[in-house]
HTML snippet that shows the backbone in 3Dmol.js (N, CA, C, O; Angstrom):
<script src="https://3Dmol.org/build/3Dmol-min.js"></script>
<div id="view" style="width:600px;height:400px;position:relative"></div>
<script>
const pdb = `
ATOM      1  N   UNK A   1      66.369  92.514 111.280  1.00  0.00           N
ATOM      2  CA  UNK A   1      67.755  92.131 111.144  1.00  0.00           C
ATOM      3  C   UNK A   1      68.468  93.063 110.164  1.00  0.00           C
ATOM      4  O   UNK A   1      69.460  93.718 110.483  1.00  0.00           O
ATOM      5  N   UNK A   2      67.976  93.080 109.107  1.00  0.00           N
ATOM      6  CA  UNK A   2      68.451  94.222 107.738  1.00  0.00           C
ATOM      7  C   UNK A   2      68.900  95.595 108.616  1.00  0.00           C
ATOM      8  O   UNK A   2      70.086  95.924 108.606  1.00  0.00           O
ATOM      9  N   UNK A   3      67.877  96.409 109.399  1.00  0.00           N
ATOM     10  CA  UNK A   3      68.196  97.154 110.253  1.00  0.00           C
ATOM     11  C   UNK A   3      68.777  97.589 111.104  1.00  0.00           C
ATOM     12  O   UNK A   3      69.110  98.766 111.242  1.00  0.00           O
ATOM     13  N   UNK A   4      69.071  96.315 112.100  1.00  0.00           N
ATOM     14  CA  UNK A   4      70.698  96.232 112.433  1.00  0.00           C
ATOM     15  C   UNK A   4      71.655  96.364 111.795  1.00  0.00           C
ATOM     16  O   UNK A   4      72.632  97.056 112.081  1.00  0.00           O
ATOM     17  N   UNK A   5      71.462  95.598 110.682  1.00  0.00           N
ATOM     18  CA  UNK A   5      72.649  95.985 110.474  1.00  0.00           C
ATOM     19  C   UNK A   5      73.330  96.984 109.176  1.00  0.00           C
ATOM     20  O   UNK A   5      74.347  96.757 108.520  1.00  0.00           O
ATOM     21  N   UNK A   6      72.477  98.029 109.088  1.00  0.00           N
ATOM     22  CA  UNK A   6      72.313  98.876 108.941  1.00  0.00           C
ATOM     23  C   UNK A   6      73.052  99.916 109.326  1.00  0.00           C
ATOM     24  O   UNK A   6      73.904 100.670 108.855  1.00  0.00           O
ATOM     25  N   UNK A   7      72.158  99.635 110.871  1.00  0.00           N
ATOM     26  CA  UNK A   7      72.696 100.757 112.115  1.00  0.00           C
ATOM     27  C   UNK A   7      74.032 100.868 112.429  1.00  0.00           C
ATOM     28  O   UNK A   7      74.613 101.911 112.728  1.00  0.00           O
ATOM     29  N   UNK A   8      74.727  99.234 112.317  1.00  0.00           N
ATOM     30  CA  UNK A   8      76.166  98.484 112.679  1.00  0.00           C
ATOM     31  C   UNK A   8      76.649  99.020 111.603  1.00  0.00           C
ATOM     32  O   UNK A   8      77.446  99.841 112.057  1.00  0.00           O
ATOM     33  N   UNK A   9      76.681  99.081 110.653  1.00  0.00           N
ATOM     34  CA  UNK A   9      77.625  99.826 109.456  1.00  0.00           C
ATOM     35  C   UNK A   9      77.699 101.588 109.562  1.00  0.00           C
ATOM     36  O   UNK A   9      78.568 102.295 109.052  1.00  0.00           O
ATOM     37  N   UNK A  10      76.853 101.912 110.145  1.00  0.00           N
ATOM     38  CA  UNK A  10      76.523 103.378 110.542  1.00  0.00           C
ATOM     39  C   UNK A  10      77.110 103.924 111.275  1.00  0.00           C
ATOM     40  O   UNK A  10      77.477 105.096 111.201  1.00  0.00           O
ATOM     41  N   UNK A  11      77.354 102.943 112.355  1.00  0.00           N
ATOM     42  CA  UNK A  11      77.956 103.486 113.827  1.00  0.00           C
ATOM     43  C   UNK A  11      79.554 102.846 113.900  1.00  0.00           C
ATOM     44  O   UNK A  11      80.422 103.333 114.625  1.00  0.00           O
ATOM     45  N   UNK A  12      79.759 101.699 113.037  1.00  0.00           N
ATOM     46  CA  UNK A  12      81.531 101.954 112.419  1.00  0.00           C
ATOM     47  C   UNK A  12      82.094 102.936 111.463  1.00  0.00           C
ATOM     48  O   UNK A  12      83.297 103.178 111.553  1.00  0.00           O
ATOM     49  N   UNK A  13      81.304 103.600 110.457  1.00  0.00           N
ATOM     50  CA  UNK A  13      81.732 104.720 109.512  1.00  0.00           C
ATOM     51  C   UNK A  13      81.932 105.537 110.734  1.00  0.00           C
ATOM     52  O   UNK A  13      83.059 105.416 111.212  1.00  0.00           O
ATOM     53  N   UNK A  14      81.153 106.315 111.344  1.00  0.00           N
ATOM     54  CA  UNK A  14      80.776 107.124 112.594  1.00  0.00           C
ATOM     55  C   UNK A  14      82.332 106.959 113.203  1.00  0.00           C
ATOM     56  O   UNK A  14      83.085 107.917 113.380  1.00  0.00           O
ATOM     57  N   UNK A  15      82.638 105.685 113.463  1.00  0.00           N
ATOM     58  CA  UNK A  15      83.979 105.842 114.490  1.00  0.00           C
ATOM     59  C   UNK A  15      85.358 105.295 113.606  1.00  0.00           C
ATOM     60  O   UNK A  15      86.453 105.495 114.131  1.00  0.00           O
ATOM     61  N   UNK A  16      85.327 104.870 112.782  1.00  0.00           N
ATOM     62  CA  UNK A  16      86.346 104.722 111.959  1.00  0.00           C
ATOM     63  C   UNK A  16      87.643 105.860 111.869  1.00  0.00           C
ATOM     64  O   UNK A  16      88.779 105.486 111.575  1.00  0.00           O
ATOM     65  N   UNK A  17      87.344 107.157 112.133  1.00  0.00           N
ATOM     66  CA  UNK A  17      88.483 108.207 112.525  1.00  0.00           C
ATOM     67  C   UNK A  17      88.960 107.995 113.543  1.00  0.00           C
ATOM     68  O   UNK A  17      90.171 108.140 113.708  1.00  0.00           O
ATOM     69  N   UNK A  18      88.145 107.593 114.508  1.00  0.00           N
ATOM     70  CA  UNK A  18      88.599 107.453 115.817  1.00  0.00           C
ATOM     71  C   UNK A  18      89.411 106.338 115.766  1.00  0.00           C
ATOM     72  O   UNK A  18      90.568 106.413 116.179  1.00  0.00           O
ATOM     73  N   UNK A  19      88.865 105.097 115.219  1.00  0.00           N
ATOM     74  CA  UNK A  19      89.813 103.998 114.830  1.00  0.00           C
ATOM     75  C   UNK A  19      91.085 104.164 114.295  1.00  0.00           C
ATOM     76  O   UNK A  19      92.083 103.745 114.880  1.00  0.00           O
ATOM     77  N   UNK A  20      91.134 104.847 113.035  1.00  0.00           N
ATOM     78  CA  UNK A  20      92.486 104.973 112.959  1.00  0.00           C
ATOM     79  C   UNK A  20      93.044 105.877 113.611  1.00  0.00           C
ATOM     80  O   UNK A  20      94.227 105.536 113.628  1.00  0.00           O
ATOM     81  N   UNK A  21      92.923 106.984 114.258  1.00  0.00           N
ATOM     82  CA  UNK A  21      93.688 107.746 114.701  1.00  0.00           C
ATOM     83  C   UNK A  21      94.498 106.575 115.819  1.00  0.00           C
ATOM     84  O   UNK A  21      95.691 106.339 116.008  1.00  0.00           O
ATOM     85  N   UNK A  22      93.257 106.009 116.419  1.00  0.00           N
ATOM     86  CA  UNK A  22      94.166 105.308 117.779  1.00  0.00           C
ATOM     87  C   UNK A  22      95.360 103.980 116.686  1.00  0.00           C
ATOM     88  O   UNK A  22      96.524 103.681 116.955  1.00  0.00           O
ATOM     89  N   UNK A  23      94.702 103.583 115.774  1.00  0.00           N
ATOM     90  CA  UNK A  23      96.120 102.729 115.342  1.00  0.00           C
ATOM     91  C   UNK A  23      97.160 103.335 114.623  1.00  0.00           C
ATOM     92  O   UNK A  23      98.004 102.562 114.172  1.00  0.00           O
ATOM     93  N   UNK A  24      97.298 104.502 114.413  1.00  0.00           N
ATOM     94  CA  UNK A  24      98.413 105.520 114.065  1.00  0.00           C
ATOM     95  C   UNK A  24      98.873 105.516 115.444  1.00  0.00           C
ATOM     96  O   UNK A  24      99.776 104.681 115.420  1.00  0.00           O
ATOM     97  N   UNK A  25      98.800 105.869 116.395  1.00  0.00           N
ATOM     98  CA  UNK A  25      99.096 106.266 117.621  1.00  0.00           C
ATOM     99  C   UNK A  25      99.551 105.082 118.273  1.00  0.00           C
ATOM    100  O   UNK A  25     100.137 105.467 119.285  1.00  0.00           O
ATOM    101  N   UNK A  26      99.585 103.667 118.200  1.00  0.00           N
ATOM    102  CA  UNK A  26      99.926 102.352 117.809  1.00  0.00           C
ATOM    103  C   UNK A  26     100.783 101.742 117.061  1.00  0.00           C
ATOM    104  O   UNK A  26     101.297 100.631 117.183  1.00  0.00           O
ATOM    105  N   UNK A  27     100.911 102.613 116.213  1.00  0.00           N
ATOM    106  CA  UNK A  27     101.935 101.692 115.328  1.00  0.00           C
ATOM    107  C   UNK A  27     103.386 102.011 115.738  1.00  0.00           C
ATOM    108  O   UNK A  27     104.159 101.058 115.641  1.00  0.00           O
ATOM    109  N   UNK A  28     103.754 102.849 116.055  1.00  0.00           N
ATOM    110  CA  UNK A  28     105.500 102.427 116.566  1.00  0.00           C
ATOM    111  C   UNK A  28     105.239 101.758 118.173  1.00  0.00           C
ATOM    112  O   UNK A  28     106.369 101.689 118.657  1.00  0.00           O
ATOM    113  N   UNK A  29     104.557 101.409 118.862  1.00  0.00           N
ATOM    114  CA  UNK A  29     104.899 100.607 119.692  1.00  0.00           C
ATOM    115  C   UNK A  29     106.065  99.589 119.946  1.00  0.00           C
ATOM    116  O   UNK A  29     106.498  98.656 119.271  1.00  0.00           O
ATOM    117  N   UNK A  30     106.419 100.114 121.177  1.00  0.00           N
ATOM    118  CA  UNK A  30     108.054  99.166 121.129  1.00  0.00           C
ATOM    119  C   UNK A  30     107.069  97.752 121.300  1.00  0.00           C
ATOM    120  O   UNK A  30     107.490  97.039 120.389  1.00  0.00           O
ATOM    121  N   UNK A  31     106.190  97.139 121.865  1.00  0.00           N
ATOM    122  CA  UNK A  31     105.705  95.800 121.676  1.00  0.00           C
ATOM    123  C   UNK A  31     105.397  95.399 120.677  1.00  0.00           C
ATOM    124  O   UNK A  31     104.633  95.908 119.857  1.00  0.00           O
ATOM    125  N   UNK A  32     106.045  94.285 120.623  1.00  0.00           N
ATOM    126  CA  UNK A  32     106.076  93.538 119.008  1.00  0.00           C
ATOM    127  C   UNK A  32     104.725  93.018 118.890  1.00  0.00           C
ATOM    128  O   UNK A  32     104.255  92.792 117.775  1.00  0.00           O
ATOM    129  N   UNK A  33     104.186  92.849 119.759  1.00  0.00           N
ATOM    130  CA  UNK A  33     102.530  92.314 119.808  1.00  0.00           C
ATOM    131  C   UNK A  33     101.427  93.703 119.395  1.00  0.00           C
ATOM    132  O   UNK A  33     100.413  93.629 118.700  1.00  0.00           O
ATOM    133  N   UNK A  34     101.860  94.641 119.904  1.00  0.00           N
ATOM    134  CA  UNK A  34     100.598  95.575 119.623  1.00  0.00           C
ATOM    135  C   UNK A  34     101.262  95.948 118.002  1.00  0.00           C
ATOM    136  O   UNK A  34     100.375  96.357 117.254  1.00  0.00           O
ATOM    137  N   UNK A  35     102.557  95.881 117.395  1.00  0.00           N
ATOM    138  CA  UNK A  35     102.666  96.281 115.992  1.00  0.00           C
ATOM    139  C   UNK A  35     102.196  94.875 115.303  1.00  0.00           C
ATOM    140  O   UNK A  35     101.780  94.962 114.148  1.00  0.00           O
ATOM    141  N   UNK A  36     102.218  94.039 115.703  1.00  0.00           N
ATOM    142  CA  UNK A  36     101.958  92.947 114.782  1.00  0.00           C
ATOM    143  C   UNK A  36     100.216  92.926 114.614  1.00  0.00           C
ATOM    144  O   UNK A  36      99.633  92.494 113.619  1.00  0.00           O
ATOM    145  N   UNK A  37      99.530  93.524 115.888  1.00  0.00           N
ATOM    146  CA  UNK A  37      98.008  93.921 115.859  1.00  0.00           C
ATOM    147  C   UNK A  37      97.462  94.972 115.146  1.00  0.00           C
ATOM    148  O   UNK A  37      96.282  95.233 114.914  1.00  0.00           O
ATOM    149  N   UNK A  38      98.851  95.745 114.717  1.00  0.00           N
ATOM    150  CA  UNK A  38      98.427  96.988 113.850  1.00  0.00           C
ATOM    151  C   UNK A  38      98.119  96.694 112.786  1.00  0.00           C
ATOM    152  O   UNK A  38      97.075  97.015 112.219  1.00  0.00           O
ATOM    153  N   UNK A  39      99.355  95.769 112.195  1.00  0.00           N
ATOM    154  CA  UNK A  39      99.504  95.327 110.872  1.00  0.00           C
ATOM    155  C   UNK A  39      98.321  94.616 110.433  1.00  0.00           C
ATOM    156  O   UNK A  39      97.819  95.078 109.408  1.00  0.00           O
ATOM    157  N   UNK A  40      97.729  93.577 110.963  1.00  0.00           N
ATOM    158  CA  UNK A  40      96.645  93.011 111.098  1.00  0.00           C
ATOM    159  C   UNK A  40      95.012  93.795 110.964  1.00  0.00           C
ATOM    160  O   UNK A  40      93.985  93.417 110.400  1.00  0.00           O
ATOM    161  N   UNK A  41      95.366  95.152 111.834  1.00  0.00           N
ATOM    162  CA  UNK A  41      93.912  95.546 111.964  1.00  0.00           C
ATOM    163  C   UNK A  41      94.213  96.213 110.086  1.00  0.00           C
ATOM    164  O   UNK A  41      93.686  95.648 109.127  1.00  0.00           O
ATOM    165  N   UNK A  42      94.852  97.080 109.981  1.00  0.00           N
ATOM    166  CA  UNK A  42      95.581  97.949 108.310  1.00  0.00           C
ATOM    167  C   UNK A  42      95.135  96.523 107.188  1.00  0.00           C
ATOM    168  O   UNK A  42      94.815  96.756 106.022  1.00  0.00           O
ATOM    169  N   UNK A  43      95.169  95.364 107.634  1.00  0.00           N
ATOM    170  CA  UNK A  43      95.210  94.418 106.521  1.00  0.00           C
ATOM    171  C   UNK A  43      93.879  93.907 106.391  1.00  0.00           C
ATOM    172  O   UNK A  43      93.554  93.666 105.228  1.00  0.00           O
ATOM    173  N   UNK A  44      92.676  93.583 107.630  1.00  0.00           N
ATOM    174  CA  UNK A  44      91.992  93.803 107.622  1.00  0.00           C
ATOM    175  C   UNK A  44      91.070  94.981 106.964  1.00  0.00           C
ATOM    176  O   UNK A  44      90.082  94.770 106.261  1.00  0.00           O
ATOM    177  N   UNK A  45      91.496  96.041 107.267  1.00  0.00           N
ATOM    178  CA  UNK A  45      90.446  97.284 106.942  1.00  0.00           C
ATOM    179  C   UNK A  45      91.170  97.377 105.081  1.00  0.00           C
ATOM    180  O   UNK A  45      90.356  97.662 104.203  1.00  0.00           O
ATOM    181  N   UNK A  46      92.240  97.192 104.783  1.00  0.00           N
ATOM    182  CA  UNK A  46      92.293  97.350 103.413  1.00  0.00           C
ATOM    183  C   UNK A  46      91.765  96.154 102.882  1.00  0.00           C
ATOM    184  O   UNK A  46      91.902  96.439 101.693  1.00  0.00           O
ATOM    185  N   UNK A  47      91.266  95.037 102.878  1.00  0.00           N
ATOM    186  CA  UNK A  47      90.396  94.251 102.516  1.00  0.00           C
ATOM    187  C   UNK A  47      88.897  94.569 102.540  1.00  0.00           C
ATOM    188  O   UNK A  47      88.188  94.312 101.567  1.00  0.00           O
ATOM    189  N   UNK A  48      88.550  94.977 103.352  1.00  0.00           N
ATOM    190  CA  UNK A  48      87.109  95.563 103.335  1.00  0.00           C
ATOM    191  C   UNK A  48      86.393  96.574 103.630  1.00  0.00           C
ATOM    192  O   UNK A  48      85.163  96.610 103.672  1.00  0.00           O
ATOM    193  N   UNK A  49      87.293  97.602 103.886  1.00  0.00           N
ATOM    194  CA  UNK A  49      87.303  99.146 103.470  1.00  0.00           C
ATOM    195  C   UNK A  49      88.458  99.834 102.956  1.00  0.00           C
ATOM    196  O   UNK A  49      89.171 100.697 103.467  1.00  0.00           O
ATOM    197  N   UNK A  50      88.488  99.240 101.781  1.00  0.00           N
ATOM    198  CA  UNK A  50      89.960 100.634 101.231  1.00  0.00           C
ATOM    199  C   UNK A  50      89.768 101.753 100.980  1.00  0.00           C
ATOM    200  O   UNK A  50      90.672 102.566 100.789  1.00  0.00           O
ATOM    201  N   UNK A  51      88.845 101.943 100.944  1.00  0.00           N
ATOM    202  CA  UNK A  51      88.314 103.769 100.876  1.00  0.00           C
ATOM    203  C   UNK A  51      88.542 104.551 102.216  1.00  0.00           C
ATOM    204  O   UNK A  51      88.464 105.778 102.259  1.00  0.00           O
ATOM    205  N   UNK A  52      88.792 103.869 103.171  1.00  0.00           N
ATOM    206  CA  UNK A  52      89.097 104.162 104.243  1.00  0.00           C
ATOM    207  C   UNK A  52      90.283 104.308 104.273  1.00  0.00           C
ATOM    208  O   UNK A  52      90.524 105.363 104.861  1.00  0.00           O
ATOM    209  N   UNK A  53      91.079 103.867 103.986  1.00  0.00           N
ATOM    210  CA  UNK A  53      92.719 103.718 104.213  1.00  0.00           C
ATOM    211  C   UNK A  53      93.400 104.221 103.174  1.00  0.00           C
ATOM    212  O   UNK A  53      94.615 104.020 103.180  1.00  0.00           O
ATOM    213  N   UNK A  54      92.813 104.979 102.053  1.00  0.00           N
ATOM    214  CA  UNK A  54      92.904 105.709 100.927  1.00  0.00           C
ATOM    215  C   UNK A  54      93.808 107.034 101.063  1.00  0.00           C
ATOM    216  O   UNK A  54      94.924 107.043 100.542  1.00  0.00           O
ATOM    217  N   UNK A  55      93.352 108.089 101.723  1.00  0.00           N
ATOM    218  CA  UNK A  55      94.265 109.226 102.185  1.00  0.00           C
ATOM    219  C   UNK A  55      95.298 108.957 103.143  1.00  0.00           C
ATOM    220  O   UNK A  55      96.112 109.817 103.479  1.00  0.00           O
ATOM    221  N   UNK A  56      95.287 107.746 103.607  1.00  0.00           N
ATOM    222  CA  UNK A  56      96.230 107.074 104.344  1.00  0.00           C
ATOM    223  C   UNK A  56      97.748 106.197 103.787  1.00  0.00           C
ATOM    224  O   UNK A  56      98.812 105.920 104.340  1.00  0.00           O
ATOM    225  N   UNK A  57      97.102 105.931 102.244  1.00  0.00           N
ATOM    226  CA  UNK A  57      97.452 104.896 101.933  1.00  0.00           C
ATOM    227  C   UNK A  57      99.205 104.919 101.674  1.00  0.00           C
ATOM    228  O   UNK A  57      99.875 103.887 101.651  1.00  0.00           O
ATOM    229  N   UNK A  58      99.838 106.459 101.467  1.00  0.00           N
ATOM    230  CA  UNK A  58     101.709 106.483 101.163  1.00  0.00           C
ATOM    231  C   UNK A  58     102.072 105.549 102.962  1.00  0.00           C
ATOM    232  O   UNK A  58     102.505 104.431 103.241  1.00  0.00           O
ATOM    233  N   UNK A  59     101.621 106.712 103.776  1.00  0.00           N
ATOM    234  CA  UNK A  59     102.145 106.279 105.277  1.00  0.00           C
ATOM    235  C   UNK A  59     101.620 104.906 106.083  1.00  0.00           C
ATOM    236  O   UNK A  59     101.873 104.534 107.229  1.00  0.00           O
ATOM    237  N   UNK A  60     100.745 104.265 104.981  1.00  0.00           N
ATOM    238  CA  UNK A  60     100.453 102.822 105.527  1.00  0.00           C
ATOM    239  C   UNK A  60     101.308 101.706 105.044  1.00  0.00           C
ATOM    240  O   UNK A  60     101.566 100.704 105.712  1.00  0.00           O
ATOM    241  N   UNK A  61     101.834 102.004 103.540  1.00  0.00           N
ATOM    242  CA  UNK A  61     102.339 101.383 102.958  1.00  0.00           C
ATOM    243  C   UNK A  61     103.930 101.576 103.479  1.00  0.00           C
ATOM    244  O   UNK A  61     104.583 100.537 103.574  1.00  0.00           O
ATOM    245  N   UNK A  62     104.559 102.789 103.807  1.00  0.00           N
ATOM    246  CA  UNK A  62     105.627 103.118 104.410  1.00  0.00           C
ATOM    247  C   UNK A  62     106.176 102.140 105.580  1.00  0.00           C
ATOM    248  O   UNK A  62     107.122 101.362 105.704  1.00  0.00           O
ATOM    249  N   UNK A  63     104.994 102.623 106.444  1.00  0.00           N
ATOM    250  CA  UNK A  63     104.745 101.480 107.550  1.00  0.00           C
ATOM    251  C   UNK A  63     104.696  99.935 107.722  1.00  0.00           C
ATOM    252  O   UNK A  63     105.106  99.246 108.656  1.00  0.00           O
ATOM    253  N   UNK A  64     104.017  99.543 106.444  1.00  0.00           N
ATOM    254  CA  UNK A  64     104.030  98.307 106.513  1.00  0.00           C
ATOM    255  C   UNK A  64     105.722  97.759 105.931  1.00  0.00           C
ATOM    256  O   UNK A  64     106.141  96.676 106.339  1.00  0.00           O
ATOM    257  N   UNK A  65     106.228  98.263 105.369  1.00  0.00           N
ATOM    258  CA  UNK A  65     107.686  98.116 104.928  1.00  0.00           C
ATOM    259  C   UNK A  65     108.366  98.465 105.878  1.00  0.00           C
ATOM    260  O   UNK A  65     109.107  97.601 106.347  1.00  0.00           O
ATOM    261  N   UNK A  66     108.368  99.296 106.260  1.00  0.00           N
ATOM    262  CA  UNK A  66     109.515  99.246 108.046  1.00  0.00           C
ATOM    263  C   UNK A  66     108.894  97.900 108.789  1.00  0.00           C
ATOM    264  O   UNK A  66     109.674  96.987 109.058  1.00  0.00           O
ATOM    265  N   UNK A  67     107.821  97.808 109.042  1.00  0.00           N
ATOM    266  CA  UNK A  67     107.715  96.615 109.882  1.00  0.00           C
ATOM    267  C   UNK A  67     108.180  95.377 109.030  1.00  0.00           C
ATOM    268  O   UNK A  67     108.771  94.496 109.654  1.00  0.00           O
ATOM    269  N   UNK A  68     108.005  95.222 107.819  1.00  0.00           N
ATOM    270  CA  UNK A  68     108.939  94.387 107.073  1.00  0.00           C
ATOM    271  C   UNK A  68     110.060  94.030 107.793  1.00  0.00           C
ATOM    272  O   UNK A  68     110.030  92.990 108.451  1.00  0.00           O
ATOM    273  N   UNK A  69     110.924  94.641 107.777  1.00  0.00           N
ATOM    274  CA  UNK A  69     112.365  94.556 108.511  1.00  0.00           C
ATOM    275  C   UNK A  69     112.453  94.507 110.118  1.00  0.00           C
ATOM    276  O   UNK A  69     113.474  94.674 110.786  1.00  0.00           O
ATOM    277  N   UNK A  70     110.589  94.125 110.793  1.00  0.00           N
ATOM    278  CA  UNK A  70     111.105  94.085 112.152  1.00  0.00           C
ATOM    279  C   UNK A  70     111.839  92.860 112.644  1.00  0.00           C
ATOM    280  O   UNK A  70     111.872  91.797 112.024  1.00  0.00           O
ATOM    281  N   UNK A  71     112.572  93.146 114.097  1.00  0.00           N
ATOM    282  CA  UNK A  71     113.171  92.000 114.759  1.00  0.00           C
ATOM    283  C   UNK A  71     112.114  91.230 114.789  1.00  0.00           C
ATOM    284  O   UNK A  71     112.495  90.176 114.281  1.00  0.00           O
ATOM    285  N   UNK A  72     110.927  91.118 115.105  1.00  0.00           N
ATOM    286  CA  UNK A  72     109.740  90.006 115.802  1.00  0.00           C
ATOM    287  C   UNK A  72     109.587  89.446 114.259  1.00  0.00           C
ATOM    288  O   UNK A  72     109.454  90.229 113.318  1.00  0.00           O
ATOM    289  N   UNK A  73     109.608  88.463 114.141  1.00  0.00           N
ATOM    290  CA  UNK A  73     108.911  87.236 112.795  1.00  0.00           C
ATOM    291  C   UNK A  73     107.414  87.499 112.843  1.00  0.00           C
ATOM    292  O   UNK A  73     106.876  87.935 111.824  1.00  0.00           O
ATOM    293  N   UNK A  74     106.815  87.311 113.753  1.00  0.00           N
ATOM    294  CA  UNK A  74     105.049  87.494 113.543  1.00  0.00           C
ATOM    295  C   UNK A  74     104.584  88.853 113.106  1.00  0.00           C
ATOM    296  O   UNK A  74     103.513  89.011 112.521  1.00  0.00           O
ATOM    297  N   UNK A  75     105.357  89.769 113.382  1.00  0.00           N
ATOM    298  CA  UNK A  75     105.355  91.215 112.746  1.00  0.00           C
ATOM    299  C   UNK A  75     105.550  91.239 111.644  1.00  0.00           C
ATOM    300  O   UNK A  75     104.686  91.416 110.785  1.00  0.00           O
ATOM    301  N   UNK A  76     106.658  91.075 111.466  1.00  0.00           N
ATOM    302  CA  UNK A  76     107.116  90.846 109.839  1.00  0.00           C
ATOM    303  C   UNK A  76     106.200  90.264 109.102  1.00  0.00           C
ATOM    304  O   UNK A  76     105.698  90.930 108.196  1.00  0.00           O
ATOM    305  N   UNK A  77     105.736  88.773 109.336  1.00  0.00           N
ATOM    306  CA  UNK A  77     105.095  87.859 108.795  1.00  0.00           C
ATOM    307  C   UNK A  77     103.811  88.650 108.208  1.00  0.00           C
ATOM    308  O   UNK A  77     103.551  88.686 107.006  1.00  0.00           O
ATOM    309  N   UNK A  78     102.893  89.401 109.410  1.00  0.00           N
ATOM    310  CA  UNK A  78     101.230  90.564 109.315  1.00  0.00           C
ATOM    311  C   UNK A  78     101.787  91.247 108.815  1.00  0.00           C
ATOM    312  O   UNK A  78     101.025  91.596 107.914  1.00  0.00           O
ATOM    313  N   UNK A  79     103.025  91.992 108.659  1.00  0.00           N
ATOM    314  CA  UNK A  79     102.844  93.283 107.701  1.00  0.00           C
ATOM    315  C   UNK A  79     103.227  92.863 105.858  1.00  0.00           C
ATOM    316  O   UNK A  79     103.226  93.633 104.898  1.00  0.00           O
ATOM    317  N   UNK A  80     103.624  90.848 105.913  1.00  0.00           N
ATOM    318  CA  UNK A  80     103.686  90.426 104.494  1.00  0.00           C
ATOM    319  C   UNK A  80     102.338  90.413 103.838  1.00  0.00           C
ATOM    320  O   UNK A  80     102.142  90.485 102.625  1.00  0.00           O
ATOM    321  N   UNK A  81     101.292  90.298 104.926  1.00  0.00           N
ATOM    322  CA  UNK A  81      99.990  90.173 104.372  1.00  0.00           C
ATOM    323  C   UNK A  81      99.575  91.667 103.588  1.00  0.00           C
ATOM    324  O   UNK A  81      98.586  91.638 102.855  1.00  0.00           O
ATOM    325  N   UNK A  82      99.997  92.393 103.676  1.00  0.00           N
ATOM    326  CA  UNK A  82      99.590  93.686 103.194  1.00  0.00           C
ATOM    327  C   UNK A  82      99.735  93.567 101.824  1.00  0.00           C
ATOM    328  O   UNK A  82      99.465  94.517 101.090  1.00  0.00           O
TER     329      UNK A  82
END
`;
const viewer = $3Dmol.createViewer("view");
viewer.addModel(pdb, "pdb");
viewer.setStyle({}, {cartoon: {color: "spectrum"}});
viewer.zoomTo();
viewer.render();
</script>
């Protein structure tokens, strides 16, 4: 079991670029649902990888303040969690 998950922490570092690149590439979505999923995944990963979201961190924070001011409430609401 230890070994799994091991491997499972191995093979998310491994794709974690890939991860964010695709939620950069995500975040202006005109759907208020896939930005409110952005905000969410950014609030997530700065809870339990901020070292990850570190060289990221002016244009995440940017981001999460424009979505501040979106029309959608549930957007707004995930990017208060930040």
């Amino acid at each position: 079991m230890h070994l799994f998950s091991i491997l499972a922490k191995m093979a998310l570092y491994a794709s974690v670029d890939k991860y964010l690149h695709g939620l950069f590439g995500l975040a202006n979505d005109p759907a208020a649902e896939v930005r409110k999923l952005v905000c969410a995944a950014f609030v997530q990963l700065i809870e339990v990888r901020p070292s990850v979201l570190e060289p990221h961190m002016k244009n995440v924070i940017e981001y999460m303040l424009q979505v501040n001011k979106d029309t959608d409430d549930e957007a707004t609401l995930e990017a208060c969690e930040f």
